[in-house]
N, C-alpha and C positions, 0 to 999 in steps of 0.2 A: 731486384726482387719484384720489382713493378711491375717490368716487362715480363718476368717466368708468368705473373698473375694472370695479365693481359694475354699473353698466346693460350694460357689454359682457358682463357674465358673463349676468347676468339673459337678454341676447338670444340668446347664445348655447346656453344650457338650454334656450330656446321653441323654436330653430329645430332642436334635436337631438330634444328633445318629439314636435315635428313631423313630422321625418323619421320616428322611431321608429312613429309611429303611423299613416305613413304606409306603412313597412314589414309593419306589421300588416293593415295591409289589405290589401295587397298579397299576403301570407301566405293567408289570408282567403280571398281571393278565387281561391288558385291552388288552394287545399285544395277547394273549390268545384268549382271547374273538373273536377278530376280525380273528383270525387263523382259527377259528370255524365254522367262517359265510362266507370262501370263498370255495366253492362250488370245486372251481378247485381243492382246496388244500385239500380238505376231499376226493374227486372220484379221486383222482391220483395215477396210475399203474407204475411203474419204469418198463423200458423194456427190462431193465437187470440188472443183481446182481455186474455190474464192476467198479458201481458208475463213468459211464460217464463223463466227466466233459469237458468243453470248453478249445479250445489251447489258449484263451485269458486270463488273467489273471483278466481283471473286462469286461466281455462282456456288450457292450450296446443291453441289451433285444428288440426287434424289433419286433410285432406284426403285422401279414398278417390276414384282418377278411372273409371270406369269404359267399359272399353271395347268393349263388345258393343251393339250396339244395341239404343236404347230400346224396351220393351216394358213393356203397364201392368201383368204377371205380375212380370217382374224387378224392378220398384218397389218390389209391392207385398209382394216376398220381402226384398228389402232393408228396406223399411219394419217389417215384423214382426219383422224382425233386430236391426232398432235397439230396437224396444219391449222384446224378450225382454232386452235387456242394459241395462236400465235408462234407455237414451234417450228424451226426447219431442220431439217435430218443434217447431222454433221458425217456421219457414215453410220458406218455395222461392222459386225465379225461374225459367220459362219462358222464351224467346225465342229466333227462327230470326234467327242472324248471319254471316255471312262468316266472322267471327274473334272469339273471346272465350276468353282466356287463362287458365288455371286461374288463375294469380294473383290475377288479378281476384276470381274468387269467394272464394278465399283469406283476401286483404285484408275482402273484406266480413266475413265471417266471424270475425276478427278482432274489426270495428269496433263489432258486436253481440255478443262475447263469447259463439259458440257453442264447443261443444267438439269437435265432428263438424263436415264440409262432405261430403258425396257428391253429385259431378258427373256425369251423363252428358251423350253428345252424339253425336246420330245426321248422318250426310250425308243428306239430306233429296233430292238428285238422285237416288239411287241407287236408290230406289222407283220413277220413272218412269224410267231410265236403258235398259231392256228392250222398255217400248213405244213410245220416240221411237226404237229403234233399228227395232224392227217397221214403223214409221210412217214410216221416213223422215224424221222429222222433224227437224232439228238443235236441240241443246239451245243453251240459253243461256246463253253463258259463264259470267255470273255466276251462276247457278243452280248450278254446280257447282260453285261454293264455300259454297253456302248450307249450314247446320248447323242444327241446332234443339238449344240445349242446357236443362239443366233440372238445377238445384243444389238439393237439399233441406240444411237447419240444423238441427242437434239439439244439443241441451243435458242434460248425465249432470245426473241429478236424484238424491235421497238417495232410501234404500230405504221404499217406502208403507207403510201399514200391512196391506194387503192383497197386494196385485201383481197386478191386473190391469187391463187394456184390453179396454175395453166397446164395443157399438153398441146402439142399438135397432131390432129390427128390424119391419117392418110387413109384413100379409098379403101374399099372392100373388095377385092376383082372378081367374080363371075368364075365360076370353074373354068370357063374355056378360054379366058382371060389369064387364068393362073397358069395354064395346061403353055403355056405361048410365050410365058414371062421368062426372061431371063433372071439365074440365080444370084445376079446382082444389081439387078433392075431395081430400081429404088421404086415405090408405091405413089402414083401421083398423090399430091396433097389436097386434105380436104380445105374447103375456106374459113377463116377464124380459128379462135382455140377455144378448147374446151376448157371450162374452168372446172378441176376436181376437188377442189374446198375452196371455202369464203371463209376467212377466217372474223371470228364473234369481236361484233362491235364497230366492226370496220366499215367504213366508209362503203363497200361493196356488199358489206351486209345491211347495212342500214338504206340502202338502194331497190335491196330486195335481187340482187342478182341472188342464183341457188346454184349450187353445185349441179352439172348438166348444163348448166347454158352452155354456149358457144357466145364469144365475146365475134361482133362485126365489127364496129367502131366506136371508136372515144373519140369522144367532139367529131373534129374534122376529119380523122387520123382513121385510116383502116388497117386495123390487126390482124396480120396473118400471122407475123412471127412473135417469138416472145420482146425481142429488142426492139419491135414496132409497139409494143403496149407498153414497155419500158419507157419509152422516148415521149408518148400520147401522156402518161400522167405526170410524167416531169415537166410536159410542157403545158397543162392545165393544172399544176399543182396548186391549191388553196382556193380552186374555182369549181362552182358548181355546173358539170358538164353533163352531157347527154350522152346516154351510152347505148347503142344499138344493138340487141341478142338476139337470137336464135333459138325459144324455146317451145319445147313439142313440134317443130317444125315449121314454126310461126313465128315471124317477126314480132318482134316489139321494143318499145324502148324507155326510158329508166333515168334519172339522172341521179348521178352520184357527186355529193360534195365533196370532195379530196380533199386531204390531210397533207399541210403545207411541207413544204421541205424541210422547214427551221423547228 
C-alpha cells in the first residue's frame, strides 16, 4: 500500500513539474509577445557600444512628453539640456505609427534602467495637409493618423573629473576644394575639440570654460582627440591644472580643478 501511495505521489509531482513548466513557458512567451509590440523597443539605436548605464542603482524612469513639433533645433536644445545636467544619451527610437502610447516608451525605459525618457511626436499629415488641399487632392485616411515619434534614453551619470562634451571638428573646403574632393576623402581635421555642453557645477564650469570653446591643452597634454583629453584628466586628476582654449578666435587660458577619481 505504501509503495501504490508513493508512485501516485511520484506521478503526481511530474505532472504538476509539468504543468509548472509548462506555465513557464507560456509566461515566456507572452512576455515575448508584448516585447514585440512595443514600438520603442523594436526602433531602438544604442548610442554607444560602452553599455551606458545609470549612477543609480534602480533609477526611478521619469518621462518628459513633448508637445510641439519635431524640429532637429528643439533636439538639439533638449539634447544640450540633458548634457549640462549631467545626463548622457543611452540611445532613441524613431518610427512613423498610427498610435504608440507613451507608456510604451515608458515601460522600455524602465526595462534598460534609464533615468530620463523624452518623447516627441509630430502628425506627419499636417506638412502636406495645405497642398492636398491646394491640389484637390483627397488625403488618405490613414495618412492622417500617421505620426512620426522619436524617444531619446538618458542615464544621470556621477560627476567627471572635468565636465565636458566634445566633437571633433573638420575643415570647411572652399567650393573648388569640394569640386576636386574625393567621395571618400575624409575632411582634414581642424585642431582641438570643440566643447558642445559644460555640464552645471563641474569642475569645467566652475573654470568658466563655455560651450564653443575649442579645448587646446590640459596641463601639458594637447587635445586633439577625445582619448587624448580622456588620458590629460586622468593624469591630472584631483590637481588644479591649466587649460588652454580657443575662444572668439583668441587664445586664452583657465585653470580647472579636477574632480579626483575616488
Amino acid at each position: 500500500m505504501t509503495v501504490t501511495v508513493s508512485k501516485k505521489l511520484t506521478k503526481l509531482k511530474t505532472n504538476l513539474m509539468l504543468l509548472s513548466l509548462l506555465s513557464m513557458g507560456t509566461l515566456i512567451f507572452t512576455q515575448q509577445l508584448f516585447a514585440a509590440d512595443n514600438p520603442y523597443q523594436e526602433n531602438y539605436k544604442a548610442q554607444n557600444t560602452n553599455q551606458l548605464k545609470s549612477a543609480n542603482a534602480n533609477p526611478d524612469t521619469k518621462i518628459e512628453i513633448k508637445n510641439q513639433k519635431i524640429t532637429d533645433n528643439s533636439i538639439d536644445v533638449d539634447n544640450v539640456r540633458m548634457l549640462e545636467n549631467g545626463y548622457d544619451m543611452m540611445g532613441w527610437s524613431g518610427f512613423s505609427a498610427n498610435e504608440a502610447p507613451a507608456d510604451l516608451a515608458l515601460d522600455y525605459g524602465r526595462a534598460i534602467q534609464a533615468d530620463q525618457v523624452i518623447l516627441y511626436s509630430k502628425h506627419e499629415a499636417e506638412k502636406n495637409k495645405s497642398a492636398d488641399v491646394k491640389s484637390n487632392v483627397k488625403s488618405n485616411p490613414d495618412e492622417q493618423d500617421l505620426h512620426y515619434f522619436y524617444a531619446s534614453y538618458w542615464a544621470k551619470l556621477p560627476m567627471p573629473l572635468l565636465g565636458v562634451h566634445v566633437v571633433k571638428l573638420r575643415k570647411l573646403l572652399t567650393n573648388q576644394q569640394a569640386a576636386t574632393a574625393s567621395a571618400n576623402e575624409e575632411l582634414p581635421e581642424e585642431p582641438g575639440l570643440k566643447v558642445i555642453a559644460v555640464i552645471k557645477s563641474s569642475p569645467a564650469a566652475e573654470a568658466n570654460i563655455l560651450r564653443g570653446d575649442v579645448l587646446m591643452k590640459v596641463g601639458d597634454s594637447t587635445v586633439n582627440q577625445q582619448a587624448e583629453l580622456v588620458a590629460a584628466v586622468k593624469r591630472y586628476a584631483g590637481q588644479s591644472v591649466p587649460v588652454v582654449l580657443i575662444r572668439n578666435n583668441k587664445e586664452i587660458q583657465v585653470t580647472a580643478k579636477l574632480n579626483s577619481r575616488t
